[in-house]
Every structure is written in C-alpha cells, then in structure tokens.
C-alpha positions as CSV (number, residue, x, y, z in Angstrom):
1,X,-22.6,6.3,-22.7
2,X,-19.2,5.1,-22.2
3,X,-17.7,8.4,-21.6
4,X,-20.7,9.4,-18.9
5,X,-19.7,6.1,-17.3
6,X,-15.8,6.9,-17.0
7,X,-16.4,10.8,-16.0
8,X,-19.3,9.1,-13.3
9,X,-16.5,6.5,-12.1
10,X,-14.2,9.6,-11.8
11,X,-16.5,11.6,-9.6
12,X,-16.8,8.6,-7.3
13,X,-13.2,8.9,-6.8
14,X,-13.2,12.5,-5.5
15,X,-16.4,11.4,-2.9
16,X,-14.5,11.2,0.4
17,X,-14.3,7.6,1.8
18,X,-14.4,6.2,-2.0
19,X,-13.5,3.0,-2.1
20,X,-12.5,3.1,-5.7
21,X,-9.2,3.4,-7.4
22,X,-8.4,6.4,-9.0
23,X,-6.2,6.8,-12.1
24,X,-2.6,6.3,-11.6
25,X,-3.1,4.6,-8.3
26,X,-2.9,0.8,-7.3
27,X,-5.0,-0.7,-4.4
28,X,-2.6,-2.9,-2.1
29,X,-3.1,-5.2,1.2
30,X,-0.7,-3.9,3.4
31,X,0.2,-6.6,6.0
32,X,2.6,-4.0,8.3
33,X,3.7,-0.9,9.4
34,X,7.1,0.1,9.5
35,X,7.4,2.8,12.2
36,X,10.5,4.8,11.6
37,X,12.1,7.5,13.9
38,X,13.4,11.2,12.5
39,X,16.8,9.8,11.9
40,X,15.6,6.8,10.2
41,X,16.3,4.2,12.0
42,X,13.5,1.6,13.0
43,X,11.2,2.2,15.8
44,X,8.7,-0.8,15.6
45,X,7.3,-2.8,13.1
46,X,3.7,-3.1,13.8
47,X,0.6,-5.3,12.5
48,X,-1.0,-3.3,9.9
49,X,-4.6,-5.3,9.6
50,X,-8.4,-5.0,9.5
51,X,-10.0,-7.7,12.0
52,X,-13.7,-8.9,10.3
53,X,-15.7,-11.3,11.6
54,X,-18.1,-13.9,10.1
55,X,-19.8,-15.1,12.5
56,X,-18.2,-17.7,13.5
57,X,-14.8,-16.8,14.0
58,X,-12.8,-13.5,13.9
59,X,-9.6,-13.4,11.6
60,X,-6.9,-10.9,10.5
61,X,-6.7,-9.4,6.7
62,X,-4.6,-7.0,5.2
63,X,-5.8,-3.2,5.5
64,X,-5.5,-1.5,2.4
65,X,-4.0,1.0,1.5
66,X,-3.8,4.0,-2.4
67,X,0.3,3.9,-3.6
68,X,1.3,4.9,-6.9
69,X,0.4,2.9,-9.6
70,X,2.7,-0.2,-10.1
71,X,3.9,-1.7,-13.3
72,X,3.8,-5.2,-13.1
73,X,7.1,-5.7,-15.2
74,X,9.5,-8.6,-14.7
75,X,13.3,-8.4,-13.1
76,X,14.4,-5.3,-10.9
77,X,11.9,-2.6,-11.3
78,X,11.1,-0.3,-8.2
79,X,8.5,1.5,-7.6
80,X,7.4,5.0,-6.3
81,X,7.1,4.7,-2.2
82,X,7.7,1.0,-2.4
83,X,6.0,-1.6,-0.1
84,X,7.4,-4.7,-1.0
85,X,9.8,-6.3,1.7
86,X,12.8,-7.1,-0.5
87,X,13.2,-3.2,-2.0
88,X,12.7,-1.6,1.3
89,X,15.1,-3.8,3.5
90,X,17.2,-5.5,0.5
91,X,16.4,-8.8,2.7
92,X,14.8,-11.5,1.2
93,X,13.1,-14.5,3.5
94,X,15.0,-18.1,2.9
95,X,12.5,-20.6,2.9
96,X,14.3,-23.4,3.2
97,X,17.0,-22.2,5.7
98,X,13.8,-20.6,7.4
99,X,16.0,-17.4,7.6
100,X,16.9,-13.7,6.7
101,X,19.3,-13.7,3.6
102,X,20.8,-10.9,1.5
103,X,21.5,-12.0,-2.3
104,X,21.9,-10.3,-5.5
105,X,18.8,-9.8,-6.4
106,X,17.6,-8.3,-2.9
107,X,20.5,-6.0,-3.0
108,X,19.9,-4.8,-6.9
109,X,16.3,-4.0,-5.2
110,X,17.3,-2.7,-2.7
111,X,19.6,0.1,-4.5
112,X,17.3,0.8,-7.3
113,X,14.5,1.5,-4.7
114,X,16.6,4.1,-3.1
115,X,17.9,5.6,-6.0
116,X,14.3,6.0,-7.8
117,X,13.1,7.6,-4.3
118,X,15.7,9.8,-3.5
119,X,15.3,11.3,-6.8
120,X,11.3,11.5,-6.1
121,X,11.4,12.5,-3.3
122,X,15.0,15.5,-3.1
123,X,12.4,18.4,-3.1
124,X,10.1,17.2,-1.0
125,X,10.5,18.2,2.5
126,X,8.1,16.6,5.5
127,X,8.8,14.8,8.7
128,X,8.0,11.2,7.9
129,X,9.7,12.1,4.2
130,X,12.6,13.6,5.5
131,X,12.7,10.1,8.1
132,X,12.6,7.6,5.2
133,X,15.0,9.4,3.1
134,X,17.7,8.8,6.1
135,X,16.8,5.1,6.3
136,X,17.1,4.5,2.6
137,X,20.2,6.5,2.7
138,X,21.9,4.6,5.9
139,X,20.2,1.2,5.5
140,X,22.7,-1.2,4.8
141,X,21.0,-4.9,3.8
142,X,24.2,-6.8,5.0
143,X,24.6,-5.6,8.3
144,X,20.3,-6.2,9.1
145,X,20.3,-9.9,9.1
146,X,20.1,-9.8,13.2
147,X,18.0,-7.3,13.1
148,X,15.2,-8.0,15.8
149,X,12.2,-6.2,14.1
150,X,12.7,-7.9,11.1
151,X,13.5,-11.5,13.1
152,X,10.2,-11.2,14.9
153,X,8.4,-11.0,11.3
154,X,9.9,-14.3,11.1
155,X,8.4,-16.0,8.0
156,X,5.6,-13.7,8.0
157,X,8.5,-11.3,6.5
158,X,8.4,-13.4,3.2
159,X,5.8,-11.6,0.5
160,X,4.6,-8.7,3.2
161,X,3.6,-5.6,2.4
162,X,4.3,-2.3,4.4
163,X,3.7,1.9,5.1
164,X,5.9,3.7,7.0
165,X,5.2,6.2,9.4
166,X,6.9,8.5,11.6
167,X,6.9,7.2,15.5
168,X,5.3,10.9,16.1
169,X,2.1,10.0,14.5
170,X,1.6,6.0,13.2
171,X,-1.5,7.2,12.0
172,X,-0.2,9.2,8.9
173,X,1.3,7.0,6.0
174,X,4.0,7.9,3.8
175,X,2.3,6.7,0.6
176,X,-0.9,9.5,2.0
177,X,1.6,12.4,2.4
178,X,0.0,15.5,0.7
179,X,3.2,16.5,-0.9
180,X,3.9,12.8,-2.3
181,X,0.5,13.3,-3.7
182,X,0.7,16.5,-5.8
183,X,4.1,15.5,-6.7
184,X,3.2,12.0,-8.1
185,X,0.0,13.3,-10.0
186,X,2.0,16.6,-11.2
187,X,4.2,14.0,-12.8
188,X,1.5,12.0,-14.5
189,X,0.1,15.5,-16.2
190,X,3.3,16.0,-17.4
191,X,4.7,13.0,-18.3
192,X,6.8,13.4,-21.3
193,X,5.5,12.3,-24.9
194,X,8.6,10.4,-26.7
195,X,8.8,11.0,-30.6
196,X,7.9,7.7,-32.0
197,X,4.7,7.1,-29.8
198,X,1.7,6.3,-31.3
199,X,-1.0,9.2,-30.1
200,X,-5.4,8.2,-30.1
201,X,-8.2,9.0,-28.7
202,X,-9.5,6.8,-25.6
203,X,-12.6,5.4,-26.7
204,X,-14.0,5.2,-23.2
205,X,-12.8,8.6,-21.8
206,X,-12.5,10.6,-24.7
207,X,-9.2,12.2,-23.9
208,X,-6.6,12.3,-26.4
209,X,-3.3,10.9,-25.4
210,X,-0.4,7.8,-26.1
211,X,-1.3,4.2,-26.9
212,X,0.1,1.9,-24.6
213,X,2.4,-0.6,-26.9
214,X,1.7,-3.5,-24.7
215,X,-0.5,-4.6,-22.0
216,X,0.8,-4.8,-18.5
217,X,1.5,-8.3,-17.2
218,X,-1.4,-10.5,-17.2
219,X,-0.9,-13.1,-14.3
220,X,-2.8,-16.0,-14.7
221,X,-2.1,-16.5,-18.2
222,X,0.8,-18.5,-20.1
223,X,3.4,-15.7,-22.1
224,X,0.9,-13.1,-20.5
C-alpha cells in the first residue's frame, strides 16, 4: 500500500500544473525578482507576488516558486541557484541601524554561493545562465551598499527571497532553466556512494539506496 501511495504521489508530480513537490526539490515563497541584464549587472528588482483576495480585502503573498532541494544545515552553507538575499548580494539588512551592511558572515555567503555555482553551472551555457554567472563573478558586496535597487527594498530586503531573470524575458526563471534541470537531477542519479555508508531499502518507496545518518534540521524543536 505504501509503495502504491509513493509511486501515485510521484505520478502527480509529472501531471502538468502539479502543485506537489517532487523529489529533490524545495517549495519556496519568493518575495522578488531580480531582473539581470546579459552582462550581469542589475536591471530592476521587481515585486515577485500572488495578490488573493478574501473578501474583504486584497493583500500581497509570496509567489512560489521549485529550486533545488535545500539542506537546512547551520553556519555558511550555499545552495544550488540560491534565493536568499545575503548569498546572492553578500548584503545583510541592519536592523537597528535600519541600513545595508556588509559583515563577515554576508561576505563568507556571499563567496561560497559563487563558488558552489560557478562550478554548477561552467558547462551550462543559456542566456539568463550565462547573465548570472557575470554578476556572481563581478558583484562586489562592498562597493553595493548605495546601490539604489537594493535601497528601495529598504527593510523589505531583510529575509527576502528572489529569481533572477534575464531583462529579455522576466517571465523565465533561472531556477526553471531546462539545462539547470537535467543538470541538477543528473546529479542526484548519480550522486556518489562514500565507502562507510550505511545502504537499505526504503520502506515506503521500495528503492534501495543510503540511510541518511541524521535528520535534517527540525525547526520548532529544542537541539532539533
């Protein structure tokens, strides 16, 4: 029964206009879009959100959006086509000084964002890839702190979430690019096996494969 419900769940996925998660992909409200031009500066940054109304009044949410699955893992970790504001810009919002600021922290973001997707992405070749590998590569987190896209946010910059597109076509997201796709799911099929893992069988999917050591993060819960 189990194993007819996971291969059902799985065929849901593939239905177009799914609106479930598949496997190795994380669900995430994306509060912007970060419009990019072919050299990688920034276009615009524009409001990325679903208005629904309730009958009463009409109000703004996060849109969301399919990015590769994230690990929630504490200190520095960056992820495949990252969203978050402090490892795309290496800016982090001050909220007592009500201001942009660039600290340590932002700036080890920062760096290991660009170096885990410039590795991803050095095969790849499309327009809005080929855009944000020149803004991770001439982005400099210092010299943004005036920066009037990123000003504007204001404190709305603190937490937000963004795509990137290519000021060509807004409607295309990086984190949707067909090539980003095969690559990221190629590497989940082929994700090498270190010697001392553990190896099982999944008692709800059946397939045979490593048991995790621990569990991801559970928020919520004290030493979680």
């Amino acid at each position: 029964m189990l194993r007819a419900l996971s291969e059902y769940y799985d065929c849901l996925c593939r239905q177009k206009d799914s609106n479930l998660v598949p496997d190795g992909y994380s669900r995430i409200g994306v509060n912007f879009n970060l419009v990019l031009n072919a050299d990688g500066t920034i276009e615009e940054i524009l409001p990325y959100v679903k208005t629904t109304n309730n009958g009463k009044k009409t109000k703004d949410d996060p849109r969301d959006e399919l990015f590769p699955f994230r690990n929630s893992v504490s200190g520095i970790a960056a992820e495949t086509i990252d969203h978050r504001e402090k490892y795309l810009f290496g800016i982090e919002w001050d909220k007592q000084g009500k201001k942009l600021t660039v600290t340590k922290n932002s700036l080890r973001a920062f760096e290991k964002n660009k170096e885990v997707n410039l590795v991803f992405l050095d095969s790849l070749s499309s327009p809005v890839i080929n855009a944000f590998k020149n803004f991770l590569q001439h982005w400099e987190p210092e010299n943004e702190l005036q920066n009037p896209h990123l000003i504007a946010l204001d404190k709305q910059y603190g937490g937000a979430k963004f795509v990137i597109t290519l000021q060509e076509d807004i409607t295309k997201p990086l984190n949707r690019d067909p090539l980003i796709k095969e690559k990221w799911e190629d590497s989940l099929r082929d994700k090498p096996v270190e010697d001392n893992t553990v190896m099982g069988q999944c008692s709800i999917s059946g397939k045979y494969g490593p048991i995790a050591r621990i569990h991801d993060k559970l928020t919520g819960i004290p030493g979680g």
